[in-house]
Residue frames as qw, qx, qy, qz and C-alpha x, y, z in Angstrom:
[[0.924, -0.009, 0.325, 0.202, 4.24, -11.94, -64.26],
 [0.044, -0.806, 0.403, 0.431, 7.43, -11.19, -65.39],
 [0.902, 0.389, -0.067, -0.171, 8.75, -12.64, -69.01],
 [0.859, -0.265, 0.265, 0.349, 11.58, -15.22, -69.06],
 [0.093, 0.723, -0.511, -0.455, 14.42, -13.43, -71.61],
 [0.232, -0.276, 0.862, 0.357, 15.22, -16.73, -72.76],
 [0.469, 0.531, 0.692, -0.139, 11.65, -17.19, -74.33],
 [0.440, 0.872, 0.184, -0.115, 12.63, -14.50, -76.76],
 [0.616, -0.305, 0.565, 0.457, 15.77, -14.97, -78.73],
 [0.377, 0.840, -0.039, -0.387, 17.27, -12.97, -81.33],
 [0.613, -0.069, 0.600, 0.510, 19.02, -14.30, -84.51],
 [0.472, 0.634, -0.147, -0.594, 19.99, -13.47, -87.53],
 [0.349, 0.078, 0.926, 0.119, 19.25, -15.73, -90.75],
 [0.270, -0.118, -0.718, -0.630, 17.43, -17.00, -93.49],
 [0.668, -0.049, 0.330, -0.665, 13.34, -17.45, -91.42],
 [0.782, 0.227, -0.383, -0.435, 12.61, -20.09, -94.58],
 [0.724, 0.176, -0.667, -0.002, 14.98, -22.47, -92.98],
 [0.311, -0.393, 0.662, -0.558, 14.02, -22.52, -89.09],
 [0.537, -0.303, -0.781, -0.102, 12.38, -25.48, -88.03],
 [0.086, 0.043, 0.607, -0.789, 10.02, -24.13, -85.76],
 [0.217, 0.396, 0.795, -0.404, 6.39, -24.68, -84.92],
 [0.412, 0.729, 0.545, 0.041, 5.75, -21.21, -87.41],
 [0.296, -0.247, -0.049, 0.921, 7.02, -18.74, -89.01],
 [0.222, 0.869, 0.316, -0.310, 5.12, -15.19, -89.78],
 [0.429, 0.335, 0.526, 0.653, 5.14, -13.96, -93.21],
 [0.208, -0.468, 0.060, 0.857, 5.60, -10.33, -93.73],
 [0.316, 0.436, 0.717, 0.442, 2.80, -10.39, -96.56],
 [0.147, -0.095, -0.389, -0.904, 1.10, -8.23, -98.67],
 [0.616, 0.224, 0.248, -0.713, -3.29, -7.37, -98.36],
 [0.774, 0.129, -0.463, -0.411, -3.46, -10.02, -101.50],
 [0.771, -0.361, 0.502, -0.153, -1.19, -13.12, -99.63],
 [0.779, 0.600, 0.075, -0.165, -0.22, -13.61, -103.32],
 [0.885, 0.003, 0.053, 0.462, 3.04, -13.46, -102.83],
 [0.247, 0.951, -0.005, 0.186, 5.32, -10.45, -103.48],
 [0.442, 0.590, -0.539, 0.408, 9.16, -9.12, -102.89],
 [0.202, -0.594, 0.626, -0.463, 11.55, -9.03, -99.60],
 [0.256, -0.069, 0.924, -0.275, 10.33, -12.42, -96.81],
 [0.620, 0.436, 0.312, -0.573, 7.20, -12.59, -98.20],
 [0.636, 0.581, -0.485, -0.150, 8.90, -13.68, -101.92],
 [0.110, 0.329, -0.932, 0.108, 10.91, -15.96, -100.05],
 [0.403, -0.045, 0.820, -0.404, 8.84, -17.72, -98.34],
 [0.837, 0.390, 0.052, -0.381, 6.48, -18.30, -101.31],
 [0.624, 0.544, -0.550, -0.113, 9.33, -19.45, -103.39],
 [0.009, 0.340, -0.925, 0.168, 11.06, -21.64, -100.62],
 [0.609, 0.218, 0.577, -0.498, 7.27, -23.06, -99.57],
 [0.151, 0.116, 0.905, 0.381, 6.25, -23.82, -103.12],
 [0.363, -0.330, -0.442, -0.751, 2.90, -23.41, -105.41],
 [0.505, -0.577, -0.642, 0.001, 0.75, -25.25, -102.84],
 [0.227, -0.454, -0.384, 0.771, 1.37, -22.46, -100.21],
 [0.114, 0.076, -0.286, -0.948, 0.35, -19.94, -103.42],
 [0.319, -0.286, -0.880, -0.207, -2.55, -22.16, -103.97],
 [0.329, -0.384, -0.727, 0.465, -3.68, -21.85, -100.24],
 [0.204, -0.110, -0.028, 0.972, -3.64, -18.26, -100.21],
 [0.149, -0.155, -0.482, -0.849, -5.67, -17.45, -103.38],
 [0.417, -0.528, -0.563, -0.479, -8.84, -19.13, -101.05],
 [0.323, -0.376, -0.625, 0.603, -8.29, -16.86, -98.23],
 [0.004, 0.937, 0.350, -0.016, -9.57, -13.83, -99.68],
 [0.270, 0.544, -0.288, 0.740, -6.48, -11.61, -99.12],
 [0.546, -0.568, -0.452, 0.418, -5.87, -10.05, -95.31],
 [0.034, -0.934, 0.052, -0.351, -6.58, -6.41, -94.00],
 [0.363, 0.486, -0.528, 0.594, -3.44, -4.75, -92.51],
 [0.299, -0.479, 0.571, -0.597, -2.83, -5.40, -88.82],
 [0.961, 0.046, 0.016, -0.272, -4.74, -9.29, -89.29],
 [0.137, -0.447, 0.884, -0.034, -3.06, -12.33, -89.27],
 [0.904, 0.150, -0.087, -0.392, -4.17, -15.66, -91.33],
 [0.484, -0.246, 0.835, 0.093, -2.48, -19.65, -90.98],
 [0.916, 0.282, -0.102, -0.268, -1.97, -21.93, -93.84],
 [0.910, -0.173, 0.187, 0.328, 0.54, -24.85, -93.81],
 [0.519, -0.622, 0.450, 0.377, 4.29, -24.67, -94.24],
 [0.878, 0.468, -0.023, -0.097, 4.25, -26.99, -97.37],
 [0.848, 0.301, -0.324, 0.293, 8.19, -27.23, -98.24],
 [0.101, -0.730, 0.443, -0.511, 9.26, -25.05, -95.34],
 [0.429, 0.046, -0.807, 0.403, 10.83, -26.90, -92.31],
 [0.246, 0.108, 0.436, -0.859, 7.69, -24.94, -90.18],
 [0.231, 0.362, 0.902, -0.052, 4.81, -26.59, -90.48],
 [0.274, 0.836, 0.469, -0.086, 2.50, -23.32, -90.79],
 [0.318, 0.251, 0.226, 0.886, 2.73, -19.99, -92.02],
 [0.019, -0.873, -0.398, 0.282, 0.90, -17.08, -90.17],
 [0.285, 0.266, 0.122, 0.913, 0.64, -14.00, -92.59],
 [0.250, -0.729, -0.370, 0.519, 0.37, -10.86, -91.16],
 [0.306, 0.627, 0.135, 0.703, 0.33, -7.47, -93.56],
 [0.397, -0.490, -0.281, 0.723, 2.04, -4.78, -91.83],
 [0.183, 0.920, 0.071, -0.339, 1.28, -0.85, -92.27],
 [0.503, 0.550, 0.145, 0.650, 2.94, 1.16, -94.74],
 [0.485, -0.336, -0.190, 0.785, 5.13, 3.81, -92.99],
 [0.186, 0.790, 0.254, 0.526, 3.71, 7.66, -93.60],
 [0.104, 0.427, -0.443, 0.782, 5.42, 9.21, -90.69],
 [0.167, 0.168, -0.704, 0.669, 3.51, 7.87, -88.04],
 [0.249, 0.145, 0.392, -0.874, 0.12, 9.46, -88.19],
 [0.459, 0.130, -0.418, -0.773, -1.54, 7.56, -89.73],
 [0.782, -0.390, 0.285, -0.394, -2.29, 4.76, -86.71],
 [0.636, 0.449, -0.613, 0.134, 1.00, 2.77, -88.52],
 [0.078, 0.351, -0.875, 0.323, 2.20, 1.74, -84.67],
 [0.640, 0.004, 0.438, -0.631, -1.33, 0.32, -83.55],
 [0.887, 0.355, -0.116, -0.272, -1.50, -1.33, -86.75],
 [0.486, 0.493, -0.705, 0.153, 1.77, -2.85, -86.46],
 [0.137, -0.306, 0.863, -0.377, 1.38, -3.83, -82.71],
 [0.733, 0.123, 0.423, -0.519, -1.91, -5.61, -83.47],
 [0.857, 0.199, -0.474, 0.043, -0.10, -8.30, -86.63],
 [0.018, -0.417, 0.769, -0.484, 2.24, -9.03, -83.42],
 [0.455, -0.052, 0.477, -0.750, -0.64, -9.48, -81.18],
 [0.804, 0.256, -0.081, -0.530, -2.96, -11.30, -83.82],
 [0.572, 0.540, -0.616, 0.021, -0.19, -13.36, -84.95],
 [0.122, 0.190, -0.865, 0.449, 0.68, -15.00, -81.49],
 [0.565, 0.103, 0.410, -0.708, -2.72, -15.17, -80.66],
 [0.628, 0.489, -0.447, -0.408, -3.20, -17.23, -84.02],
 [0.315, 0.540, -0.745, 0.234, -0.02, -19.13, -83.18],
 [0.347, -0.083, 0.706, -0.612, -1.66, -20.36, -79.59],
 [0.774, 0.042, 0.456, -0.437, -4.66, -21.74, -81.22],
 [0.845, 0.398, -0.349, -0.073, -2.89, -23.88, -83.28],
 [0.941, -0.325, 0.017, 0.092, -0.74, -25.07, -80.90],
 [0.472, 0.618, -0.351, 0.521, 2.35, -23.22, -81.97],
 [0.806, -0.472, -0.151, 0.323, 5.48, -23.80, -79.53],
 [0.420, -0.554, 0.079, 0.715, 7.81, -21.87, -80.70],
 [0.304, 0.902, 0.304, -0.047, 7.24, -18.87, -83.40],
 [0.606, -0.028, 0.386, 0.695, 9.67, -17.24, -85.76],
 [0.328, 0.875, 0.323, -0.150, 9.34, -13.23, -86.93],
 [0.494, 0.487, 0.148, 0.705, 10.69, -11.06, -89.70],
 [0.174, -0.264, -0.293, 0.902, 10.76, -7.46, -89.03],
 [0.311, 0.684, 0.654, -0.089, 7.46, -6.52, -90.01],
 [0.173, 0.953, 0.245, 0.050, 6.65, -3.61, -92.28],
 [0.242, -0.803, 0.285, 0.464, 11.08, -2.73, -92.54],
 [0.583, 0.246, 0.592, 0.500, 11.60, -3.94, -95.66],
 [0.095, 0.447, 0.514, 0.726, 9.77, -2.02, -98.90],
 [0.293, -0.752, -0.588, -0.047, 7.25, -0.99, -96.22],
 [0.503, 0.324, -0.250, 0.762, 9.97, 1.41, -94.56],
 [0.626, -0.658, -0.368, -0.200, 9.02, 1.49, -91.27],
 [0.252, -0.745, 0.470, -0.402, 11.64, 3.14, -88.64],
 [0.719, 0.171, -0.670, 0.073, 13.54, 0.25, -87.14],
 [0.135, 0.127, -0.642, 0.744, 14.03, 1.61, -83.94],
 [0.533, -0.060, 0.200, -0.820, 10.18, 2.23, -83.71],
 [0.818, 0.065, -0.390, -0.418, 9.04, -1.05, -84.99],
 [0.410, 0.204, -0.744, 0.486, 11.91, -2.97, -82.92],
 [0.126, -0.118, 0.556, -0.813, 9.98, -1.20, -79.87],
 [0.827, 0.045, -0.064, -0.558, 6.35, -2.58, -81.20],
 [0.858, 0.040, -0.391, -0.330, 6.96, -5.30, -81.45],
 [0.312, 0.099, -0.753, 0.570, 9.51, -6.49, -78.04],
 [0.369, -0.089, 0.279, -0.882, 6.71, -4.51, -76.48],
 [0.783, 0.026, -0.051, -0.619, 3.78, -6.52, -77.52],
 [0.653, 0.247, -0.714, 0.051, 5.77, -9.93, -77.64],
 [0.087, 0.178, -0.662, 0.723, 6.75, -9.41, -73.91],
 [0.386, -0.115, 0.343, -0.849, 3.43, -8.62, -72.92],
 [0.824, 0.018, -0.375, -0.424, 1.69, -11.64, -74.54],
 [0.577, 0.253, -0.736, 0.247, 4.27, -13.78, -72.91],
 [0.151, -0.237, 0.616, -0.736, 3.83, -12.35, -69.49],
 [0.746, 0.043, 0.318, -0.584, -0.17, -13.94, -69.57],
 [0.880, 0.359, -0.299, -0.088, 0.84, -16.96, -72.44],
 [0.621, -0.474, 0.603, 0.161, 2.70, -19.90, -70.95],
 [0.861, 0.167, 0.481, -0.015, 2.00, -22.09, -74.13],
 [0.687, 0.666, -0.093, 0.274, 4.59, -20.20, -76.64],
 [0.906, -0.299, -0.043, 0.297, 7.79, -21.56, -75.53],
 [0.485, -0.222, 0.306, 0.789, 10.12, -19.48, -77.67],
 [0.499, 0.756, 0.401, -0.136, 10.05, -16.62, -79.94],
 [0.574, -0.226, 0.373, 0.693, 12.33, -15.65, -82.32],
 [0.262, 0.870, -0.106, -0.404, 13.19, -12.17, -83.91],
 [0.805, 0.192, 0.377, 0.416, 14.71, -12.95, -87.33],
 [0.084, -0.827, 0.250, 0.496, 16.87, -9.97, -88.49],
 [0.750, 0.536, 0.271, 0.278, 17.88, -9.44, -92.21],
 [0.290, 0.850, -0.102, 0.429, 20.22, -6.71, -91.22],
 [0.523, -0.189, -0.421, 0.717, 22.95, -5.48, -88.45],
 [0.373, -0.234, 0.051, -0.897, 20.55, -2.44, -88.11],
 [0.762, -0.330, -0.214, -0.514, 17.67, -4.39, -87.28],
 [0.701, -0.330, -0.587, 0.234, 19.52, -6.69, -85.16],
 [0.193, 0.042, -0.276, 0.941, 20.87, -3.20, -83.29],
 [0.482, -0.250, 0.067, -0.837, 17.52, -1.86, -83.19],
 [0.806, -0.447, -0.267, -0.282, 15.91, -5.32, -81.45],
 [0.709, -0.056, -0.546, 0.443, 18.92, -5.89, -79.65],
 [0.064, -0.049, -0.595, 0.800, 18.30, -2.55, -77.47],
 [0.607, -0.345, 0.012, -0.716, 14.91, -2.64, -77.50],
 [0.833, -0.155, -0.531, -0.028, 15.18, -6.12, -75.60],
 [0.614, -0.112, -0.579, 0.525, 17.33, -4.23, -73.18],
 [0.275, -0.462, -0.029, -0.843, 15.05, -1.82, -72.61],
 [0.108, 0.092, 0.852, -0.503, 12.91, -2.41, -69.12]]
């Protein structure tokens, strides 16, 4: 099964203010909140989203947890903690393609239609854009190809690098 293109649909923008089904939160191992999307989105969500968090426990890298939107225009929030970048060897793309993976999987049993990511783990994390771009078209695509029920996804770029790196990995075959 081949994936529609139009089910995956790059923009750049602020995530905090999509109105979509969810967006995924570039978080830290606590969920506590902390710089880059991950600060925003606490601060644009509000305490009650901090609140939530504090009784998940924290999340282990490459996982993916839901709690509600609160002031965001997205109902939920799926956080996902991406690797920290050491050059590669240190199973940093596995762990990155499995908050993708977890994260849309998540997304499905909650009924998520359409789904809103950051660039995972390019911020502070300083992951390779061109390599992470490729994790994560890669694993998006492939969920799609067996998942009818997520209608849209959207790459959310905080940079013209990062839209350049997802814009040719999308035109990769």
């Amino acid at each position: 099964m081949t994936v529609d293109s139009s089910r995956v649909r790059l923009i750049t923008g602020d995530i905090t203010q999509l109105a979509v089904d969810a967006i995924v939160n570039a978080a830290n191992r606590s969920l506590l909140g902390g710089g880059g999307v991950d600060g925003a989105i606490h601060r644009a969500a509000g305490p009650a989203l901090l609140a939530e968090c504090r009784d998940l426990g924290g999340c282990e890298t490459g996982e993916a947890k839901i709690t509600r939107g609160y002031r965001l225009p997205a109902p939920y929030v799926i956080h996902t903690v991406g690797p920290i970048w050491q050059g590669g060897g240190m199973g940093e793309p596995a762990l990155l393609a499995a908050c993708y993976r977890n994260s849309l999987q998540l997304a499905v049993a909650y009924g998520v239609r359409a789904i809103a990511f950051p660039a995972i783990s390019c911020g502070v994390y300083g992951y390779p854009f061109e390599e992470a771009a490729s994790i994560a078209v890669r694993e998006i695509e492939r969920f799609l190809a067996d998942e009818d029920r997520i209608a849209t996804v959207y790459l959310v770029c905080f940079s013209e690098d990062v839209r350049q790196a997802y814009a040719q990995a999308l035109e990769k075959p």
